[in-house]
C-alpha positions in Angstrom: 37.3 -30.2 76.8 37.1 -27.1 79.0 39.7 -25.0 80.0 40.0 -24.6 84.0 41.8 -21.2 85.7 43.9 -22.3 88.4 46.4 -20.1 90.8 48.5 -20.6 93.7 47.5 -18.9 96.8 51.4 -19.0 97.9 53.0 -17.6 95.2 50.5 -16.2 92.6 51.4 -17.9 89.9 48.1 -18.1 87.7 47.5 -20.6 84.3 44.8 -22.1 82.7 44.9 -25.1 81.9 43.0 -27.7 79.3 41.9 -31.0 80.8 38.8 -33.2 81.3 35.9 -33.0 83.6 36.5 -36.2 84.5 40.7 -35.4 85.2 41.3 -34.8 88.9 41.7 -31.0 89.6 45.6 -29.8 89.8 47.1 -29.5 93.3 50.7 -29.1 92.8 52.4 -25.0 91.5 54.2 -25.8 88.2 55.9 -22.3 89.4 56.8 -23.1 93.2 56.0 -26.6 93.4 53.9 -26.1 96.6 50.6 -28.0 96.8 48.6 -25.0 97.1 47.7 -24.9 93.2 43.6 -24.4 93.2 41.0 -24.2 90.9 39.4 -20.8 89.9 35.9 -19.9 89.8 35.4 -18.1 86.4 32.7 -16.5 83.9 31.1 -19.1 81.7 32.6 -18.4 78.0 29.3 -17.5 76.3 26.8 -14.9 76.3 23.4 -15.3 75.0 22.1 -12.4 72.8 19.1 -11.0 71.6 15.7 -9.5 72.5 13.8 -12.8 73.2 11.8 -15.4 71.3 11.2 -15.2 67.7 7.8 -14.8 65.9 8.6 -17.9 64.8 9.3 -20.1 68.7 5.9 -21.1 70.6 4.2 -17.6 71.0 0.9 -18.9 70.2 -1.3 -18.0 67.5 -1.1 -19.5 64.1 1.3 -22.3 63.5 2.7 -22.7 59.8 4.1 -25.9 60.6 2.4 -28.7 58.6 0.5 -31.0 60.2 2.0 -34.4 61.3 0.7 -37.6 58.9 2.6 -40.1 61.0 -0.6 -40.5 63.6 2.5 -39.1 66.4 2.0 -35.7 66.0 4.5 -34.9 69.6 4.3 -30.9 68.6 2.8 -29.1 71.8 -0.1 -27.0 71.0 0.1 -23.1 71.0 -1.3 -21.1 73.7 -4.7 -19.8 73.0 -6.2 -16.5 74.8 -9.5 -17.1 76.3 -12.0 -14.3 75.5 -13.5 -12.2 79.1 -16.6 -13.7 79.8 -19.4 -11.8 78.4 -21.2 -9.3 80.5 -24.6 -8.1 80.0 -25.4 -4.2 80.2 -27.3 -2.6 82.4 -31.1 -3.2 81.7 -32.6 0.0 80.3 -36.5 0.6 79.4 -35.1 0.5 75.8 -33.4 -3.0 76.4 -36.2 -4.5 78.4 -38.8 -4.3 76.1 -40.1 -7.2 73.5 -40.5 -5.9 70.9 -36.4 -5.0 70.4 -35.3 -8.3 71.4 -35.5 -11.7 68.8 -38.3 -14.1 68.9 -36.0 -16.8 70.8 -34.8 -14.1 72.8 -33.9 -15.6 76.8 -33.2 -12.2 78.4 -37.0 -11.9 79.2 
């Protein structure tokens, strides 16, 4: 069950109080009895730590996870990189001529 802040705007009076989401929200000061008793809106009651994702979450790469046997293997796959497309160099006398390149060779 969370615990709600509440305070009255006529009096001051502030308390936190333990209830369920589902529990109507107080109206009524326990201090002045006024029905000007509202909920607050507070910090949530966690923080999350750390530097980021472990080596170990899907980074991509290899995966030391053993393979599924059960035919339902629901495991997403990791992210591969995709290599630059290959450029050819500039053409130079050297380059251009037969007898450097391999018998199967389609630059020519």
């Amino acid at each position: 069950m969370p615990i709600y802040a509440y305070k009255c705007s006529a009096c001051g009076f502030a308390k936190d109080h333990l209830q369920k989401m589902s529990d109507p929200p107080l109206s009524e000061c326990p201090a002045c009895g006024k029905p000007s008793f509202t909920k607050q809106l507070t910090a949530a009651g966690f923080q999350l730590k750390g530097s980021g994702w472990y080596a170990t979450d899907f980074k991509g790469g290899a995966s030391t996870a053993p393979a599924s046997t059960d035919g339902n293997d629901s495991t997403p796959a990791p992210a591969t990189e995709t290599a630059a497309p290959a450029v050819k160099p500039a053409e130079t006398p050297a380059a251009s001529s037969a007898a450097s390149c391999a018998p199967a060779c389609a630059c020519h």
